[in-house]
C-alpha positions, 0 to 999 in steps of 0.5 A, a space after each residue: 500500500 502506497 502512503 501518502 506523505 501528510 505534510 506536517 503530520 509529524 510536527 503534529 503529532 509531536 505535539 499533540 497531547 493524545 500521542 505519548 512522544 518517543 522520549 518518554 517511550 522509553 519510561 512507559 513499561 510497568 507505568 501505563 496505569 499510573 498515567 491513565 490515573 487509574 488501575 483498569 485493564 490495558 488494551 492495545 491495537 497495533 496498527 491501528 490505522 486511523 483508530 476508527 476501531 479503538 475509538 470506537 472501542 474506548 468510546 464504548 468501553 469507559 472502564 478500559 484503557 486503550 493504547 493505539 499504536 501506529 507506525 507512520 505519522 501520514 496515518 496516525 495524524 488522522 487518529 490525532 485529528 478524530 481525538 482533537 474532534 471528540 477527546 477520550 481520556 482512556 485512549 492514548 497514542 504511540 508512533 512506533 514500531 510494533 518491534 519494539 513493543 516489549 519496550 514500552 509494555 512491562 511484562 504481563 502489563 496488557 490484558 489484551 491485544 487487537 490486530 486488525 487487517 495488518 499488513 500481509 506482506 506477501 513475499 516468504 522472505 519477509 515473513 517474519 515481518 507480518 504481526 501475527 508470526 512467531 517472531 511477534 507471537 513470541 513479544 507479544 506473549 512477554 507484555 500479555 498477561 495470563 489470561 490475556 487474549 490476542 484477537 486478529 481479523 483480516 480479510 486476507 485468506 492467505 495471511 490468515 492461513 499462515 497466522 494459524 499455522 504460527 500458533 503451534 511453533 510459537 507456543 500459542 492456543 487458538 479459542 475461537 476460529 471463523 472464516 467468517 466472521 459476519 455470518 457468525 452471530 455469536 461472534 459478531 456480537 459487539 464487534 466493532 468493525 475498522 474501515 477496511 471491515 466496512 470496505 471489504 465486507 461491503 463487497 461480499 468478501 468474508 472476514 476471518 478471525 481468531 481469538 487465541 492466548 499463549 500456552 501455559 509454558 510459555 507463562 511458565 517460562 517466563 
C-alpha cells in the first residue's frame, strides 16, 4: 500500500497531547496505569490505522484503557485529528514500531491485544515481518498477561492461513476460529468493525478471525 506523505503530520503529532512522544517511550513499561490515573485493564491495537476501531472501542468501553499504536505519522495524524474532534481520556497514542513493543509494555502489563487487517506482506522472505508470526507471537506473549487474549481479523485468506499455522511453533492456543466472521452471530456480537471491515465486507468478501492466548509454558517460562 502506497502512503501518502501528510505534510506536517509529524510536527503534529509531536505535539499533540493524545500521542505519548518517543522520549518518554522509553519510561512507559510497568507505568501505563499510573498515567491513565487509574488501575483498569490495558488494551492495545497495533496498527491501528486511523483508530476508527479503538475509538470506537474506548468510546464504548469507559472502564478500559486503550493504547493505539501506529507506525507512520501520514496515518496516525488522522487518529490525532478524530481525538482533537471528540477527546477520550482512556485512549492514548504511540508512533512506533510494533518491534519494539516489549519496550514500552512491562511484562504481563496488557490484558489484551487487537490486530486488525495488518499488513500481509506477501513475499516468504519477509515473513517474519507480518504481526501475527512467531517472531511477534513470541513479544507479544512477554507484555500479555495470563489470561490475556490476542484477537486478529483480516480479510486476507492467505495471511490468515499462515497466522494459524504460527500458533503451534510459537507456543500459542487458538479459542475461537471463523472464516467468517459476519455470518457468525455469536461472534459478531459487539464487534466493532475498522474501515477496511466496512470496505471489504461491503463487497461480499468474508472476514476471518481468531481469538487465541499463549500456552501455559510459555507463562511458565517466563
Amino acid at each position: 500500500m502506497r502512503l501518502r506523505n501528510v505534510t506536517g503530520s509529524r510536527e503534529v503529532i509531536a505535539e499533540s497531547p493524545y500521542v505519548v512522544q518517543e522520549e518518554l517511550a522509553p519510561r512507559c513499561p510497568g507505568r501505563w496505569r499510573e498515567m491513565f490515573g487509574n488501575g483498569n485493564s490495558i488494551h492495545i491495537e497495533i496498527g491501528m490505522g486511523k483508530g476508527k476501531f479503538i475509538h470506537t472501542m474506548a468510546k464504548e468501553h469507559t472502564d478500559i484503557n486503550y493504547v493505539g499504536i501506529e507506525k507512520y505519522s501520514s496515518v496516525l495524524i488522522r487518529a490525532v485529528r478524530k481525538m482533537e474532534a471528540e477527546a477520550l481520556p482512556n485512549l492514548k497514542f504511540l508512533r512506533m514500531d510494533a518491534e519494539d513493543i516489549a519496550k514500552v509494555f512491562g511484562a504481563g502489563e496488557v490484558d489484551r491485544i487487537y490486530l486488525n487487517f495488518s499488513d500481509p506482506w506477501p513475499k516468504d522472505r519477509h515473513a517474519r515481518r507480518r504481526l501475527p508470526s512467531r517472531e511477534f507471537l513470541a513479544r507479544y506473549g512477554v507484555i500479555l498477561k495470563q489470561g490475556g487474549r490476542l484477537e486478529f481479523k483480516t480479510d486476507n485468506r492467505a495471511l490468515f492461513d499462515f497466522a494459524l499455522d504460527e500458533l503451534g511453533p510459537a507456543g500459542w492456543e487458538a479459542e475461537e476460529v471463523t472464516y467468517d466472521l459476519h455470518g457468525d452471530p455469536r461472534l459478531m456480537e459487539g464487534n466493532v468493525m475498522t474501515e477496511y471491515e466496512e470496505k471489504f465486507s461491503s463487497r461480499g468478501a468474508p472476514i476471518c478471525k481468531y481469538i487465541i492466548h499463549p500456552g501455559s509454558e510459555m507463562y511458565e517460562n517466563r
